[in-house]
TORPA-947322 format. One record per residue (C-alpha): residue number from 0; x, y, z. Coordinates in steps of 0.2 Angstrom, whole numbers. Layout:
BEGIN
<r resi="NUM" c1="X" c2="Y" c3="Z"/>
...
//
This chain:
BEGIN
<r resi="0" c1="-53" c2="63" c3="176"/>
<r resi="1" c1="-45" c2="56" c3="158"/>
<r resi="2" c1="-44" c2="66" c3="148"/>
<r resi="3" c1="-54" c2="61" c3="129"/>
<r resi="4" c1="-43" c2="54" c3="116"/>
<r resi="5" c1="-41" c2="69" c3="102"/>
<r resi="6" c1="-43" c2="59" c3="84"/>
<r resi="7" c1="-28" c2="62" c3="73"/>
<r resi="8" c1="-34" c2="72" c3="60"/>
<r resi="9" c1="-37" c2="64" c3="43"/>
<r resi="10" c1="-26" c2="73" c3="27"/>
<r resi="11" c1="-36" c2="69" c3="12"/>
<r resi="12" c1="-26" c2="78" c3="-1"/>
<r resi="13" c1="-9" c2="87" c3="-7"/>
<r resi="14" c1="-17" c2="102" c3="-7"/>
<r resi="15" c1="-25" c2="101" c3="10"/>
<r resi="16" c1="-6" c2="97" c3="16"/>
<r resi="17" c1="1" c2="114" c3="8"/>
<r resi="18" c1="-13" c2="123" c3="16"/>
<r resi="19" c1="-12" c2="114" c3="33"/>
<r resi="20" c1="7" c2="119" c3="31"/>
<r resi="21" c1="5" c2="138" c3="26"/>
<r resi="22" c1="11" c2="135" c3="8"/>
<r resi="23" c1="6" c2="139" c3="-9"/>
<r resi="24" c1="-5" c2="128" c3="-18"/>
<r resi="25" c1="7" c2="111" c3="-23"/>
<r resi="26" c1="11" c2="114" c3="-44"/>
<r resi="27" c1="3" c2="94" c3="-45"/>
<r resi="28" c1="-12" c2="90" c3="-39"/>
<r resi="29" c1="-4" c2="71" c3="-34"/>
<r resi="30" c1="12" c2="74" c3="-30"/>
<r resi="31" c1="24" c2="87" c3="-21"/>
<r resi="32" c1="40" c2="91" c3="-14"/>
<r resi="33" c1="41" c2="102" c3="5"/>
<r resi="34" c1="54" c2="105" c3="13"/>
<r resi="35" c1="55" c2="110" c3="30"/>
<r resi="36" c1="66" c2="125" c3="29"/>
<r resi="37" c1="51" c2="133" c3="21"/>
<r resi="38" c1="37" c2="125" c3="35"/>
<r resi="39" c1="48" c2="134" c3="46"/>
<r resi="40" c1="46" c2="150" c3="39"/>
<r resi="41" c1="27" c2="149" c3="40"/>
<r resi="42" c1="25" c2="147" c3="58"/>
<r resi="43" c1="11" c2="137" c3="54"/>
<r resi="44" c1="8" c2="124" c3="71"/>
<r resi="45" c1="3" c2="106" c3="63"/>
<r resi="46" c1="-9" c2="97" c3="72"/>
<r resi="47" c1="0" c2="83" c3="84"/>
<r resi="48" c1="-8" c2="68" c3="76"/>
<r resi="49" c1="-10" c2="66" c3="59"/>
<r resi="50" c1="-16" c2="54" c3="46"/>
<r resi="51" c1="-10" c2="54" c3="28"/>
<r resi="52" c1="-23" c2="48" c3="13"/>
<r resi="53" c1="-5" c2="46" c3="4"/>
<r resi="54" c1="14" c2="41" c3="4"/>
<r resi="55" c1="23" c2="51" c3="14"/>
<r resi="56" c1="43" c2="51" c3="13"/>
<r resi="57" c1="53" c2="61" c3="23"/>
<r resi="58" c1="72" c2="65" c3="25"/>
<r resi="59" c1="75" c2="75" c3="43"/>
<r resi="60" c1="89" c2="81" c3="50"/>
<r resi="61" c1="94" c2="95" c3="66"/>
<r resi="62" c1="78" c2="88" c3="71"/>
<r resi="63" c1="78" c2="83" c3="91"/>
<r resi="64" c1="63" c2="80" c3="92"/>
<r resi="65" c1="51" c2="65" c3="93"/>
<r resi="66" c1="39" c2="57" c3="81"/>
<r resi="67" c1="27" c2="44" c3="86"/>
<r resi="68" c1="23" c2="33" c3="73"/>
<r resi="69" c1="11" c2="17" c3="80"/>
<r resi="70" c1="14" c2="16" c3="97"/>
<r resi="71" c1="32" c2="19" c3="98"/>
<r resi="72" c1="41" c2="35" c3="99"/>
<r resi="73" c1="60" c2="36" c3="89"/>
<r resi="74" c1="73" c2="48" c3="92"/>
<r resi="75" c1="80" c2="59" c3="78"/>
<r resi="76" c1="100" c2="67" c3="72"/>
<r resi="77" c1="106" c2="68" c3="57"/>
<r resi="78" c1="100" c2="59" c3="42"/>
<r resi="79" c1="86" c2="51" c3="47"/>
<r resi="80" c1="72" c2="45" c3="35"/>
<r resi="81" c1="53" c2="39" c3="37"/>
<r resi="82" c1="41" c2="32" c3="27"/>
<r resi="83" c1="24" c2="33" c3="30"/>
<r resi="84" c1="8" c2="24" c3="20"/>
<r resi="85" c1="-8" c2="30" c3="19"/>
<r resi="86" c1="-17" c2="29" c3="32"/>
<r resi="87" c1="-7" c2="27" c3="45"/>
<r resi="88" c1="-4" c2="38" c3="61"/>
<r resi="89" c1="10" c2="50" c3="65"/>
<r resi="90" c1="10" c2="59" c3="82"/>
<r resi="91" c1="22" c2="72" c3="86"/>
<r resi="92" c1="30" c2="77" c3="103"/>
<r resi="93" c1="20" c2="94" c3="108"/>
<r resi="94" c1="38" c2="100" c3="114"/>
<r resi="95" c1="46" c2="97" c3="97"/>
<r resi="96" c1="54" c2="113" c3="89"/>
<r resi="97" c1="49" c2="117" c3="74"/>
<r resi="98" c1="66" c2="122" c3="65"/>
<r resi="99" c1="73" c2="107" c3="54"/>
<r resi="100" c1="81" c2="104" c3="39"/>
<r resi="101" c1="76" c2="91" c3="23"/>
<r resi="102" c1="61" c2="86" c3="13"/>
<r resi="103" c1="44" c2="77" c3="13"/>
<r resi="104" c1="40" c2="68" c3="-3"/>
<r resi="105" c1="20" c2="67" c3="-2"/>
<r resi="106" c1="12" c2="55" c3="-17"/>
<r resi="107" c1="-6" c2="51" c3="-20"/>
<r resi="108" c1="-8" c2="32" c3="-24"/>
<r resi="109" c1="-18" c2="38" c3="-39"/>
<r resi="110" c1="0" c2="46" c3="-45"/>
<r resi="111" c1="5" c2="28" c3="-46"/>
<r resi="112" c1="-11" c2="20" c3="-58"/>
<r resi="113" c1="-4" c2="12" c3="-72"/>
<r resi="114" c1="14" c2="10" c3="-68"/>
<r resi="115" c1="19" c2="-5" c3="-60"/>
<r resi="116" c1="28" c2="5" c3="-46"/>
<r resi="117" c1="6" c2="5" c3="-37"/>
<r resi="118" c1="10" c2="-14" c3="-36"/>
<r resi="119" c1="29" c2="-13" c3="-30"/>
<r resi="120" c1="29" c2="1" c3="-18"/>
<r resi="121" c1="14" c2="-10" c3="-7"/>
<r resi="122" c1="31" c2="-23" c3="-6"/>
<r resi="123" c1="43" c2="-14" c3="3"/>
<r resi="124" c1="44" c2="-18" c3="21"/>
<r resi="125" c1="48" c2="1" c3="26"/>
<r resi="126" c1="31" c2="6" c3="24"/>
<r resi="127" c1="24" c2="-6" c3="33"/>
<r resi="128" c1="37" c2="-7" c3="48"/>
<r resi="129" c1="39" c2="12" c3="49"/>
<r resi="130" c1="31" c2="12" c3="65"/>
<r resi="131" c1="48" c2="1" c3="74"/>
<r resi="132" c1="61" c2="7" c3="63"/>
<r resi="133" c1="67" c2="23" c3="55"/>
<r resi="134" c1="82" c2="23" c3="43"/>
<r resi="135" c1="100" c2="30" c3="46"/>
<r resi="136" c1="109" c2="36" c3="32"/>
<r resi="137" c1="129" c2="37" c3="28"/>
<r resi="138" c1="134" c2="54" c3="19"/>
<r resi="139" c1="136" c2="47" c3="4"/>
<r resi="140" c1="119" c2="38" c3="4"/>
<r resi="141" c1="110" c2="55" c3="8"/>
<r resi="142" c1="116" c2="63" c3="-6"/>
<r resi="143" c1="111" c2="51" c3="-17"/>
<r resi="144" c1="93" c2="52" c3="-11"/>
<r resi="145" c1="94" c2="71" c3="-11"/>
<r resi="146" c1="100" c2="73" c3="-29"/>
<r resi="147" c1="84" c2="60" c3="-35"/>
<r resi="148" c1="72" c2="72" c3="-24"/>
<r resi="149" c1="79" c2="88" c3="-33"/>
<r resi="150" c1="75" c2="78" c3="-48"/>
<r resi="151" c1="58" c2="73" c3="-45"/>
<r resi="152" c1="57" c2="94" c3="-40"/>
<r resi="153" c1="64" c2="100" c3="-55"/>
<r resi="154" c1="51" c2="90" c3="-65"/>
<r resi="155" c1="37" c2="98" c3="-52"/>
<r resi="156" c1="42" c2="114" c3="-57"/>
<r resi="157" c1="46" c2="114" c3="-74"/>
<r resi="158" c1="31" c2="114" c3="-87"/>
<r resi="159" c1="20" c2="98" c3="-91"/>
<r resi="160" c1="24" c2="87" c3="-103"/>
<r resi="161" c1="18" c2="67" c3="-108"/>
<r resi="162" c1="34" c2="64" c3="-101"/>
<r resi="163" c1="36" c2="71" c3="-84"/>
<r resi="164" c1="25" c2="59" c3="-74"/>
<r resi="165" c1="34" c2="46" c3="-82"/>
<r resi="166" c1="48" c2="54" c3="-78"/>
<r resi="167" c1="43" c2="58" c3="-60"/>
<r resi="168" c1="37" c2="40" c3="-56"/>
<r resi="169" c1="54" c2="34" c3="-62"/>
<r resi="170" c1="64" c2="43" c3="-49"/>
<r resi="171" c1="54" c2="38" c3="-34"/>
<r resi="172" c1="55" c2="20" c3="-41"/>
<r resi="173" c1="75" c2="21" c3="-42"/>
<r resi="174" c1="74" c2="32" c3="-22"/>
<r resi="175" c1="63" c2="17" c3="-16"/>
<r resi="176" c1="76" c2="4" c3="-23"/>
<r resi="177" c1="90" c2="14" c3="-14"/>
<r resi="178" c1="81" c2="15" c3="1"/>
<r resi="179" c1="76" c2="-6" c3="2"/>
<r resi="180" c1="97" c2="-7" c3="0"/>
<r resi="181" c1="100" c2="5" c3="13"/>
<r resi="182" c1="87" c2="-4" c3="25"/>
<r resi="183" c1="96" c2="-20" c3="19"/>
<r resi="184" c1="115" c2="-14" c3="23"/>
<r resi="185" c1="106" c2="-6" c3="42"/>
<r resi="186" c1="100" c2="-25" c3="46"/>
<r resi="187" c1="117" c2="-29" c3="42"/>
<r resi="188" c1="125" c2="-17" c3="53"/>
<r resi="189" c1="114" c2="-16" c3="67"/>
<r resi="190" c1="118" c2="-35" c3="69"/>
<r resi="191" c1="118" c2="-36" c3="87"/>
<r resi="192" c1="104" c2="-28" c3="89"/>
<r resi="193" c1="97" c2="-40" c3="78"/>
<r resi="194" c1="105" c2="-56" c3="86"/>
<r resi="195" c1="96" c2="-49" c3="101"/>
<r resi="196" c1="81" c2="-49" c3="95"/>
<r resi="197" c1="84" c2="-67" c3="87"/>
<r resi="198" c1="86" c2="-74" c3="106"/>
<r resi="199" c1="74" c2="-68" c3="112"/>
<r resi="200" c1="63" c2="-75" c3="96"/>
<r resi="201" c1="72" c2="-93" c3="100"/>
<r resi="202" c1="67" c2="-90" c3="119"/>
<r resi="203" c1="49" c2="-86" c3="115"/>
<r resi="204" c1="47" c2="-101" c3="103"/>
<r resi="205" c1="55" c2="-112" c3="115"/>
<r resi="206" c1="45" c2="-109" c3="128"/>
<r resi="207" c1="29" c2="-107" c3="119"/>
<r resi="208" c1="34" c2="-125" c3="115"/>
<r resi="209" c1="36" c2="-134" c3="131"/>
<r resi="210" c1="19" c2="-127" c3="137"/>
<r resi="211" c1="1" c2="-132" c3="134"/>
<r resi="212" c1="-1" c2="-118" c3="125"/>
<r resi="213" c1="4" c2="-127" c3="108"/>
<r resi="214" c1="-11" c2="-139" c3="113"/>
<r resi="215" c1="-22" c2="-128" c3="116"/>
<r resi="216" c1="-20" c2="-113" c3="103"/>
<r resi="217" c1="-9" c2="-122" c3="90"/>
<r resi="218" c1="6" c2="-115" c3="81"/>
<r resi="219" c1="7" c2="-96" c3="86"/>
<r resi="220" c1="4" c2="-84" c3="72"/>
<r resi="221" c1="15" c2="-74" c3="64"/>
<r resi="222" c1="8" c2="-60" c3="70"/>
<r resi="223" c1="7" c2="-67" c3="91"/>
<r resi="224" c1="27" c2="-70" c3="90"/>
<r resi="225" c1="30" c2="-51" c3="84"/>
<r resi="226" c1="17" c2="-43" c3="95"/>
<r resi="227" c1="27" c2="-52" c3="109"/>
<r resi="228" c1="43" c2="-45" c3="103"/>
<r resi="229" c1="37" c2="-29" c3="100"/>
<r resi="230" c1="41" c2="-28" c3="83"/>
<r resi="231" c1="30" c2="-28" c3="68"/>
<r resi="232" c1="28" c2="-45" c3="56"/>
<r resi="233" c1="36" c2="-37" c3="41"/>
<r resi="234" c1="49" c2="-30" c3="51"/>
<r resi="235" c1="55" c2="-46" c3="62"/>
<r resi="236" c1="52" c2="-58" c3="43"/>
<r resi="237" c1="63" c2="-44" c3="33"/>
<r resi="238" c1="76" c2="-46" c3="52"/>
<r resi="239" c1="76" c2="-64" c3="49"/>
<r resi="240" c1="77" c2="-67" c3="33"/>
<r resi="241" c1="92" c2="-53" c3="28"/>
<r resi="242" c1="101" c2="-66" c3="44"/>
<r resi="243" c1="94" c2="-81" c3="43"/>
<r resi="244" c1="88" c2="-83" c3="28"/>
<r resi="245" c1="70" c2="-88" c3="31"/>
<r resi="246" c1="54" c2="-80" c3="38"/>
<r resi="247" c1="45" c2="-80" c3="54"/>
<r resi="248" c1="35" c2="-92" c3="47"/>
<r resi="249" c1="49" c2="-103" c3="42"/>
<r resi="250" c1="56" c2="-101" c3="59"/>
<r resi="251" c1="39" c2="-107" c3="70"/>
<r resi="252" c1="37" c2="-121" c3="59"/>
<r resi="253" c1="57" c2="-126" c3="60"/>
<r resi="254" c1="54" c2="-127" c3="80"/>
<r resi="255" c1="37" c2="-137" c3="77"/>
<r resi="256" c1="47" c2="-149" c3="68"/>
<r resi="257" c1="62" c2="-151" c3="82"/>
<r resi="258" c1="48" c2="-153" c3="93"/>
<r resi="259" c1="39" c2="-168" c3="82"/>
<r resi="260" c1="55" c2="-175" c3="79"/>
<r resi="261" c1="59" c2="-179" c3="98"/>
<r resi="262" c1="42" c2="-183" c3="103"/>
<r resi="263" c1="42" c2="-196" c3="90"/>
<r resi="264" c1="59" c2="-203" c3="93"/>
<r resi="265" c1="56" c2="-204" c3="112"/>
<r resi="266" c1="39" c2="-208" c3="115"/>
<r resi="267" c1="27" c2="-221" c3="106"/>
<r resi="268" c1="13" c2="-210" c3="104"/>
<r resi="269" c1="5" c2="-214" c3="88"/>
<r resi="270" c1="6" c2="-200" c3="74"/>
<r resi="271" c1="-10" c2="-195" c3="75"/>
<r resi="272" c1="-8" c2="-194" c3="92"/>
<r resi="273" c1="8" c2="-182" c3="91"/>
<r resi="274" c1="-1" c2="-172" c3="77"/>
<r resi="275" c1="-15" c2="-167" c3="89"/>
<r resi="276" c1="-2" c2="-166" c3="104"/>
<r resi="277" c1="6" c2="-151" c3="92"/>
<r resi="278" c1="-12" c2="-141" c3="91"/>
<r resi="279" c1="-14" c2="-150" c3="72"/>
<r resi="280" c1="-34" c2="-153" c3="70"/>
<r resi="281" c1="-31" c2="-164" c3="56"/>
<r resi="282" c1="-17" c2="-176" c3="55"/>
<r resi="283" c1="-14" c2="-175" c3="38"/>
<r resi="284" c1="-9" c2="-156" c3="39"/>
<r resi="285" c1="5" c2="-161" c3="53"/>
<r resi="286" c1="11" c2="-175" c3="39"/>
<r resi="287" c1="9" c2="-165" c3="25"/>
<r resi="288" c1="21" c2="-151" c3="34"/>
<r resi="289" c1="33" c2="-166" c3="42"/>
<r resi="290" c1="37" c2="-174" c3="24"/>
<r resi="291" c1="39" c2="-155" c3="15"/>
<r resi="292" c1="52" c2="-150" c3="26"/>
<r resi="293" c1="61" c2="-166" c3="32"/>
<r resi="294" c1="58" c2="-176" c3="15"/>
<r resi="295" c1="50" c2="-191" c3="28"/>
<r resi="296" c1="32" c2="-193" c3="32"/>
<r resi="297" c1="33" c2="-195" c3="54"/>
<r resi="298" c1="32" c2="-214" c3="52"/>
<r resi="299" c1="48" c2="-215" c3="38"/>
<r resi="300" c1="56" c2="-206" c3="53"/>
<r resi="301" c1="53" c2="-216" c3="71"/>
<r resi="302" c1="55" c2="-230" c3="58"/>
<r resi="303" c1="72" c2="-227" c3="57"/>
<r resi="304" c1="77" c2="-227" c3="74"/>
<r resi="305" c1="70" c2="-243" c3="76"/>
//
């Protein structure tokens, strides 16, 4: 018989996280710093899947584990950090030690009201592609993220003034702009894996293409080509464009147009005629696209190889 699905269990608050944990009550209501050295010493079991109502930020290393985040399960060694929004769903391997080294950095969105960093942090693709891609970190890039932590501690512990959220919310916006240029420099060099991943995004486009598919369905979606790669959107975008230059987007409507492009040069189907071949409802989408990205409407362009 199956067994029922267990719901992961919703984390509402900071404080329900310390209690959850076995620790003191956090010194702020909307932001905290753990680290796991002192989980450990709670013995405190944390439910397998969990579901934050706030950022969680986490740096974790002797950890050889697994942590399931979506529907994928990564491997963990030294250095290795995660980035969870709210909401989102973490599973943990039931056969996970518990002993590990680092820190969580656990931030209520209301932490974040009236600084511009409530906007920003919704931008980086980490949070959103966590799921498929954890970060690696140098030496030298760990330790710059583990000084800004101690920062944003000291400040935690030390008494309240009007500047210490400031103060606070400074250093998690300088940690966040390290971490996008980390995640930058690991597209950079885990470029095979990458340029992998690019054929097989060339493959999948090519042969979306040539079927009836395109007819049919129209242009796939963003959102269709990553789910056949196995990748998130904001993942396989942020891929292509540190490599290429361009997003997904760009990428499906760059195959559409090599497609156009021979179909008019080798057939004498009337534009309107290709436009609906290509899954375009309305023919003046398929020439508004044509003439934005090739500077000819379709007719400038079979008329110049006549």
């Amino acid at each position: 018989m199956k067994q029922p699905v267990t719901p992961p269990k919703p984390i509402l608050s900071i404080s329900e996280m310390h209690h959850l944990l076995g620790l003191k009550k956090p010194k702020h209501p909307l932001v905290s710093v753990i680290r796991f050295e002192d989980m450990a010493s709670t013995g405190t079991t944390v439910p397998r899947s969990i579901s934050y109502n706030f950022y969680h930020i986490a740096l974790k290393k002797n950890y050889q584990g697994k942590i399931k985040y979506g529907q994928q399960y990564y491997d963990f060694d030294e250095g290795m950090m995660t980035f969870v929004a709210p909401q989102q769903v973490i599973t943990i391997d039931p056969d996970t030690p518990t002993s590990l080294e680092g820190f969580m950095l656990i931030i209520h969105p209301d932490f974040l009201q009236s600084y511009p960093l409530a906007s920003k942090i919704k931008s980086y693709g980490f949070f959103s592609y966590a799921a498929y891609e954890a970060l690696h970190l140098s030496e030298q890039e760990e330790q710059a993220i583990m000084q800004l932590v101690a920062n944003i501690e000291r400040e935690i512990d030390t008494n309240m003034d009007h500047f210490t959220q400031e103060l606070i919310v400074s250093n998690i916006d300088l940690l966040l702009t390290y971490c996008n240029r980390f995640y930058n420099r690991q597209f950079i060099t885990r470029k095979l894996a990458n340029n992998d991943l690019l054929i097989k995004l060339e493959t999948l486009l090519d042969v979306y293409f040539a079927s009836v598919e395109l007819e049919k369905s129209g242009l796939p979606t963003v959102k269709y080509v990553a789910d056949q790669l196995h990748v998130s959107a904001s993942y396989l975008s942020d891929m292509l464009r540190a490599h290429t230059g361009q997003s997904t987007q760009q990428h499906i409507h760059n195959k559409l147009i090599e497609k156009a492009k021979t179909i008019l040069s080798t057939t004498a189907l009337s534009v309107s005629e290709v436009a609906y071949q290509l899954g375009f409802e309305y023919p003046q989408s398929f020439n508004k696209l044509f003439k934005s990205k090739t500077n000819q409407s379709p007719l400038e362009f079979r008329q110049s190889f006549q």
